[in-house]
Structures are given as structure tokens and as C-alpha cells.
C-alpha positions as CSV (number, residue, x, y, z in Angstrom):
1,X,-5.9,10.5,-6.9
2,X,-4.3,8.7,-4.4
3,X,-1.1,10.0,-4.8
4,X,-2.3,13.4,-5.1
5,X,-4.4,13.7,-2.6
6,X,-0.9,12.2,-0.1
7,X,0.9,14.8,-1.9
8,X,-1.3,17.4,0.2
9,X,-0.7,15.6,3.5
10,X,3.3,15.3,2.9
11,X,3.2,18.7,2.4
12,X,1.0,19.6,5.8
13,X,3.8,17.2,7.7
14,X,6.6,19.1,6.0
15,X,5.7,22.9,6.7
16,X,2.3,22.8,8.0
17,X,3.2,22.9,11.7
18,X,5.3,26.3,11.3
19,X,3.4,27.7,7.9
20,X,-0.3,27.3,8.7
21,X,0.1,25.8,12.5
22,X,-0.9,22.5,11.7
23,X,0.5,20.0,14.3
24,X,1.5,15.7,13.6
25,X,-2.5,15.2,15.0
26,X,-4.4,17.3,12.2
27,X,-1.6,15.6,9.7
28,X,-2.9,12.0,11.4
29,X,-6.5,12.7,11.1
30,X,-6.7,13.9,7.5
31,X,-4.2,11.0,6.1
32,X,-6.9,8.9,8.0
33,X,-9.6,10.6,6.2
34,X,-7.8,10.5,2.7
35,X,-7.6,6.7,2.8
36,X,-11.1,6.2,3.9
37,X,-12.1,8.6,1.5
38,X,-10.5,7.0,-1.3
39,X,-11.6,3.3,-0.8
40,X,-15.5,4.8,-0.5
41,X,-15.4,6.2,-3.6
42,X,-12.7,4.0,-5.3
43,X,-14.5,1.0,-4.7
44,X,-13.3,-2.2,-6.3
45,X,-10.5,0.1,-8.2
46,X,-6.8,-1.4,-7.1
47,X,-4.0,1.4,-6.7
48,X,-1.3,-0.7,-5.4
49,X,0.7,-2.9,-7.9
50,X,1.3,-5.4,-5.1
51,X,-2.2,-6.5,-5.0
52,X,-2.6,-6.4,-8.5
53,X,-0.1,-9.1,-8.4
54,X,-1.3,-10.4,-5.4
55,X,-4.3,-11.3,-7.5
56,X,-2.4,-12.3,-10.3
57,X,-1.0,-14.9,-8.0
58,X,-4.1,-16.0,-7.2
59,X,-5.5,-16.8,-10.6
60,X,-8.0,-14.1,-9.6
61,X,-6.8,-11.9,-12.5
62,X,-4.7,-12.1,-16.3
63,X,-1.3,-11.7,-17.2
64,X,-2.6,-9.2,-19.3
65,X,-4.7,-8.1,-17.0
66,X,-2.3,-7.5,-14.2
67,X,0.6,-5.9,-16.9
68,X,-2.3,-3.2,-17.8
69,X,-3.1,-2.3,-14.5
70,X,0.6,-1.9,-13.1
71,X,1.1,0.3,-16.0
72,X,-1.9,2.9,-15.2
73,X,-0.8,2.6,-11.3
74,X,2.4,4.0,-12.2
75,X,1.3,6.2,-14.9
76,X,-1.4,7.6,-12.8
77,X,1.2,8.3,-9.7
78,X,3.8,9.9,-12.5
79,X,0.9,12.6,-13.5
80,X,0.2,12.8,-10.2
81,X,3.2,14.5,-9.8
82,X,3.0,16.7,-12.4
83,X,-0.4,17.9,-11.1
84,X,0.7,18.5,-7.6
85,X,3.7,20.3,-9.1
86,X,1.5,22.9,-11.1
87,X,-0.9,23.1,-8.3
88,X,1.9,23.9,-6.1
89,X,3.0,26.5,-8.8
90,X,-0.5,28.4,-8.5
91,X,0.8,29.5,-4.5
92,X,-2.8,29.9,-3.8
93,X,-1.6,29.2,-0.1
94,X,1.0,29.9,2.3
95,X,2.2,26.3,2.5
96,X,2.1,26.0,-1.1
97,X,4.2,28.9,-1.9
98,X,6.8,27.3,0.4
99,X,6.4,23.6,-1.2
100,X,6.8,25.3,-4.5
101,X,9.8,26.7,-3.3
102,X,11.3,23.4,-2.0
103,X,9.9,20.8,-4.7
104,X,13.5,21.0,-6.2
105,X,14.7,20.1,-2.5
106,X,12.3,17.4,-1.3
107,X,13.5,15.5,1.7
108,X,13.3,11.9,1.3
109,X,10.8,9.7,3.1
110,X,13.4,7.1,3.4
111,X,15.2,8.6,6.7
112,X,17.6,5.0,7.5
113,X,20.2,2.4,6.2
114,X,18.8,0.1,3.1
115,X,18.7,-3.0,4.9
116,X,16.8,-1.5,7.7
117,X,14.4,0.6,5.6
118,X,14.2,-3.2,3.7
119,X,13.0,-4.8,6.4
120,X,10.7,-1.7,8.0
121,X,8.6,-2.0,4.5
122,X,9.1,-5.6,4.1
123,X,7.0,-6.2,7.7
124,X,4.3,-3.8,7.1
125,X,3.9,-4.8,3.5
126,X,3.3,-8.8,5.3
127,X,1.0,-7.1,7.9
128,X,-1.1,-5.4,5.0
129,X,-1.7,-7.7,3.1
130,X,-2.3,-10.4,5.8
131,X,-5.1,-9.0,7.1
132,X,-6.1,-7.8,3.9
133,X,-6.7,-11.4,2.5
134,X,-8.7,-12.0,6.2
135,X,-10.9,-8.9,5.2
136,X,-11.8,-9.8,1.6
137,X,-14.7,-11.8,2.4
138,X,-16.3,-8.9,5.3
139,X,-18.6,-6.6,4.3
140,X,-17.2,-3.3,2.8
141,X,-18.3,-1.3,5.6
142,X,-16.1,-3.3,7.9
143,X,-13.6,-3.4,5.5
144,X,-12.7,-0.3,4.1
145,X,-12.2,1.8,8.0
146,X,-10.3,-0.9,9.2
147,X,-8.0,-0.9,6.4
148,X,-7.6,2.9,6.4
149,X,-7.1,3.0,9.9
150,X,-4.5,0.0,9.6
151,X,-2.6,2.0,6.9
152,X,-2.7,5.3,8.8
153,X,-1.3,3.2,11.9
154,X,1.6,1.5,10.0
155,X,2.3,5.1,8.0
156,X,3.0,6.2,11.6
157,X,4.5,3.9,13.1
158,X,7.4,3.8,10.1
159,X,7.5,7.6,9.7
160,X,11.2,7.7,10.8
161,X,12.1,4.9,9.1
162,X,10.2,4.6,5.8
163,X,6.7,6.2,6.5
164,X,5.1,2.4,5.4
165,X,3.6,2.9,2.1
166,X,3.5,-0.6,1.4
167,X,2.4,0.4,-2.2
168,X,5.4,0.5,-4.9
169,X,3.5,3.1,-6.8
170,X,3.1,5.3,-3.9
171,X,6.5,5.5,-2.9
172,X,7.5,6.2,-6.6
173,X,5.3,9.6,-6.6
174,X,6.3,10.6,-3.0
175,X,9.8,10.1,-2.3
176,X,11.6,8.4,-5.5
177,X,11.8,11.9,-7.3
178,X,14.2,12.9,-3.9
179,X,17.9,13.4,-3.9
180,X,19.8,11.1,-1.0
181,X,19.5,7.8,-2.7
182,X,19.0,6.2,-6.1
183,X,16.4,4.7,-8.1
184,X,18.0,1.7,-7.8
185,X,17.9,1.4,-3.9
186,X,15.0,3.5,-3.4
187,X,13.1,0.1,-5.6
188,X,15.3,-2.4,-3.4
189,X,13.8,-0.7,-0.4
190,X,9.8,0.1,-1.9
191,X,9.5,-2.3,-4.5
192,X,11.1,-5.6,-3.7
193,X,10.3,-5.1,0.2
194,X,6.7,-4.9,-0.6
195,X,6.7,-7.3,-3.3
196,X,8.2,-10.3,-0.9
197,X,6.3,-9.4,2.1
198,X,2.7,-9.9,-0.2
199,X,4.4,-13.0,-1.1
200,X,5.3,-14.5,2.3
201,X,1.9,-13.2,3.7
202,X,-0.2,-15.1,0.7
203,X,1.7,-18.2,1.6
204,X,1.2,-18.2,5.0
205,X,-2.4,-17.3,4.5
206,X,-3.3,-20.2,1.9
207,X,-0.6,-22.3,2.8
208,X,0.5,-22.3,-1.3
209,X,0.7,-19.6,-3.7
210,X,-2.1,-20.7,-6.2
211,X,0.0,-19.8,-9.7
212,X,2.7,-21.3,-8.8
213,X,1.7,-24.8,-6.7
214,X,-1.5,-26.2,-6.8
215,X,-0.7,-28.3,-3.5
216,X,-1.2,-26.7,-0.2
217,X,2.1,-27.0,1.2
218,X,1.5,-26.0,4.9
219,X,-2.0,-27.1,5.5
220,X,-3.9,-30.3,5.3
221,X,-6.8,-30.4,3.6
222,X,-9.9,-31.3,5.4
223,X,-12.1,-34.5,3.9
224,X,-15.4,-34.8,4.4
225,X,-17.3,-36.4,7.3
226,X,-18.2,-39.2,7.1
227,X,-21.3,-40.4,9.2
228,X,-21.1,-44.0,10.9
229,X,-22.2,-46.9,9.2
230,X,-25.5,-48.7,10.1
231,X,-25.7,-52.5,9.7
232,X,-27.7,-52.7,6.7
233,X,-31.0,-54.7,7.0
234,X,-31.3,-58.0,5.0
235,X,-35.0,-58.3,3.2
């Protein structure tokens, strides 16, 4: 759905402003509106393999668990593409007729050199999920805006670079399928990128990454208080 749904909005950025007059603002808003959208009616549904393994990580979820859910993320954003593609194939608009007409020719989100496009994803994949793991506990009606509006910030802020998806399965259903560079680099740059930064992010927030260390390597862990002792009375 997700994927889908951003499908729409890529195409609105790409020929909306000279195909249906849709300026970068109206693009903005309704990106903002599909992410809020999407984690009201989602709910507790998880899209993006790196916080399935974020959880993983956190002995908050299975190995099996975690292997089933990356495999629907990414076989939900492959059909994704297939459905946008016959959608597209219907031309029921202007802007559609056109995508249709490009979908063999998609330009690439990716619009930099590897390393930089590494480290673009890399810092807003650590700022995701940082405060992310700070929102877990708040209520979801604090939780879910701030996070939609904190997505459609860092999707804008990166939109020359790598347009910030922080979300491996995203990026594989709106920019791997175009030409300019391989799989191979287009997972160094999406996948690894976001992988690492939801690593660095979950060590810095816990100070230890729960499967792997069970010691809390940054921060010291706080005993309990101890009240002062009375002289005890002799009977």
C-alpha cells in the first residue's frame, strides 16, 4: 500500500507540475498525508525491513518471525509495482498517460556519487530510527504525525541526493527498477546505509544492542536507593 500509494506521489513530482499544474507544495502536502494516512490505518503493521530487524535486535521479535516479515515487505513492494504499472496502463489521466509512457525510462531517485548517497541515507536512516525508539512508548496520537511529518521532512531534505526513504523495501519499488546504476550499488546505497544507521542509532539509544551483548556498554546502570540507616534500638 505503501509503496503504491508513493508511486502516485513520484509521479505528481515527475510530471505533475507541467501535466496537471501541480507544484513541489501540493507534492509535500499529499506525501505528508500518505504517511499519516498509512500509519492510522496500518496500525501496529511494520513496512520497513529495518525495523523488522530493529526488533529482531531487540529480542522483541523471532528469527522466524523477522525472515517472514522481510519476505512480505518486499513481496508486497514487488506487486506494488506491478499494480501501479497496470494502473498507469489504464491512462485514465493526463499524468498517467505520460508515466505510462515513461515507466520504461524512469529517472532514478539516486541523483549523486555512492559514497555520498551512502552517507545521505545512512544519517537519516540514524535520525529515524533514533527518535523512533524515543516515540515508542508516546501515545499513538503523538506518535504517528510526528513521524509522518519527520519522514516527509527528511524525504525533502534528501530529494537531490537520495530522496530519504530510509526503508530498504521502499527504495526497491521506487527507484531500484531504474537504469543509471546497478542492483548491486543501488543495495550498498538503500540497504546497507539504512541497515547500519538503525544499528548505530539502537546502540546509542540503549547503550548495547540487546541480541548481541547483554551488557550495556555505554551506560551505567542505576542501583537502587538506598535510604540511610537508623541505629537500631536494643530491647
Amino acid at each position: 500500500m505503501l509503496v503504491g500509494c508513493l508511486l502516485e506521489v513520484q509521479t505528481i513530482v515527475e510530471v505533475g507540475e507541467w501535466a496537471g499544474a501541480l507544484g513541489p507544495d501540493v507534492a509535500i502536502t499529499i506525501l505528508f498525508v500518505v504517511l499519516l494516512s498509512h500509519g492510522i490505518i496500518s496500525g501496529g503493521a511494520c513496512g520497513n525491513p529495518s525495523v523488522s530487524l530493529q526488533r529482531y535486535l531487540q529480542m522483541d521479535a523471532s528469527i522466524l518471525t523477522t525472515l517472514l516479515a522481510l519476505v512480505a515487505q518486499f513481496l508486497g513492494s514487488y506487486l506494488a509495482i506491478l499494480a501501479a504499472g497496470y494502473y498507469w496502463g489504464l491512462e485514465l489521466t493526463d499524468m498517467h498517460m505520460i508515466k505510462n509512457l515513461m515507466s520504461s525510462e524512469c529517472s532514478t531517485s539516486l541523483k549523486t556519487t555512492l559514497h555520498q548517497g551512502f552517507f545521505t541515507e545512512f544519517v537519516c536512516a540514524f535520525v529515524f530510527h533514533l527518535i523512533l525508539l524515543g516515540l515508542r512508548r508516546r501515545s499513538a496520537l503523538v506518535r504517528i504525525p510526528l513521524i509522518a511529518a519527520l519522514l516527509t521532512f527528511l524525504s525533502h531534505s534528501a530529494r537531490n541526493f537520495t530522496s530519504g526513504f530510509v526503508n530498504p523495501s521502499l527504495a526497491y519499488g521506487l527507484t531500484f527498477q531504474c537504469p543509471g546504476f546497478s542492483f548491486l550499488q543501488y543495495t550498498g546505497v538503500y540497504w546497507l546505509s539504512s541497515v547500519t544507521g538503525m544499528t548505530l542509532a539502537l546502540f546509542l539509544f540503549m547503550g548495547h544492542i540487546p541480541k548481541l551483548f547483554s551488557r550495556n556498554l555505554l551506560y551505567s546502570q542505576k542501583k537502587g536507593v538506598r535510604g540511610p540507616k537508623g541505629d537500631k534500638k536494643k530491647k
